[in-house]
C-alpha positions in Angstrom: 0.0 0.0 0.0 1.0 3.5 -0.6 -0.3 6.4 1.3 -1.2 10.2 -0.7 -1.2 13.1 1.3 -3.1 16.1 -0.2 -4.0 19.5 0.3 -7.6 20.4 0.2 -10.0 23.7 0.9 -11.6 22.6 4.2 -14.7 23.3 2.9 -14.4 21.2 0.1 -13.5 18.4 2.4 -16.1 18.9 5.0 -18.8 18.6 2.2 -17.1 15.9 0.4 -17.4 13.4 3.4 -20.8 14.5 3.8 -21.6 13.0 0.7 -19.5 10.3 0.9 -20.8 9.0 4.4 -24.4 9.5 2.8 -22.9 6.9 0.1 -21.6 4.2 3.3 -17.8 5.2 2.2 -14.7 6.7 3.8 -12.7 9.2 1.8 -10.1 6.2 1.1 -12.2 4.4 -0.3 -13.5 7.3 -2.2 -10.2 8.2 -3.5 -9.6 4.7 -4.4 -12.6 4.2 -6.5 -11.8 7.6 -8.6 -8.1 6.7 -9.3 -9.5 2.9 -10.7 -11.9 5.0 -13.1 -8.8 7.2 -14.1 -6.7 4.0 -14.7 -9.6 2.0 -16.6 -10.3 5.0 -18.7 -6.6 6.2 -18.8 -7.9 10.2 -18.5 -9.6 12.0 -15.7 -13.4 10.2 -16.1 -15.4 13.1 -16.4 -15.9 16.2 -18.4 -13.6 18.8 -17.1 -15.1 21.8 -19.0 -16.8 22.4 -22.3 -14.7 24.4 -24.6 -15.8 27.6 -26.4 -16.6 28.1 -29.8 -13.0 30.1 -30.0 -11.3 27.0 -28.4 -12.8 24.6 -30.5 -11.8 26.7 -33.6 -8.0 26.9 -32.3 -8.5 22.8 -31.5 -9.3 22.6 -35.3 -6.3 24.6 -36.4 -3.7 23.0 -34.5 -5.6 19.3 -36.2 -5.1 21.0 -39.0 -1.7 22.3 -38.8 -0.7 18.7 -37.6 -2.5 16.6 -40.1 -0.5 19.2 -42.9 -3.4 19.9 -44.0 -2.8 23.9 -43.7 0.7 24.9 -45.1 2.4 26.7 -42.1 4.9 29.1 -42.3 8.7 28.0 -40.6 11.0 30.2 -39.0 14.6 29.7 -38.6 14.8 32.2 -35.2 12.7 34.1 -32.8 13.3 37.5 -35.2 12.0 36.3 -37.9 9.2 35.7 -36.0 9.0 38.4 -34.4 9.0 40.5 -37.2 6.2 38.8 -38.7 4.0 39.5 -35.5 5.2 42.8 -35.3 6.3 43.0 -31.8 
C-alpha cells in the first residue's frame, strides 16, 4: 500500500465526506474508487469543462496544422518571428 497526502479547501473536504458518508464510504475508499476510473479509462473520467466556440476553432487549427493539411509558415529564429508578428 502507498499512502497520498493532499491539500484540500476545508470546505471542500467537509462537504465531500458529507456525501461520501451518505454513500456508506470513507474518503479512502472514495479516493480509491476515482483513481481505478482514471486507470480504466486512462484520462480524468469526467468532463472537465466544455470548450468555447474560440477554443474549439483553435483545437481545429492545430488538427489542421498537424495533419499538414494547412501549409504553415517555418522560422529559422525568434526574429524572424518576431518580425512577422510585429512586436
Amino acid at each position: 500500500m502507498a499512502t497520498i497526502n493532499i491539500r484540500v479547501d476545508e470546505d471542500l473536504k467537509r462537504k465531500s465526506e458529507k456525501i461520501f458518508d451518505q454513500l456508506g464510504l470513507g474518503m479512502t475508499a472514495a479516493m480509491t474508487i476515482y483513481l481505478k476510473a482514471v486507470v480504466r479509462s486512462n484520462s480524468i473520467p469526467f468532463s472537465l469543462e466544455i470548450p468555447n466556440k474560440e477554443t474549439l476553432k483553435a483545437f481545429k487549427e492545430v488538427k489542421n496544422i498537424s495533419s499538414k493539411k494547412v501549409k504553415t509558415k517555418k522560422y529559422s529564429n525568434v526574429k524572424e518571428l518576431r518580425k512577422d508578428l510585429k512586436i
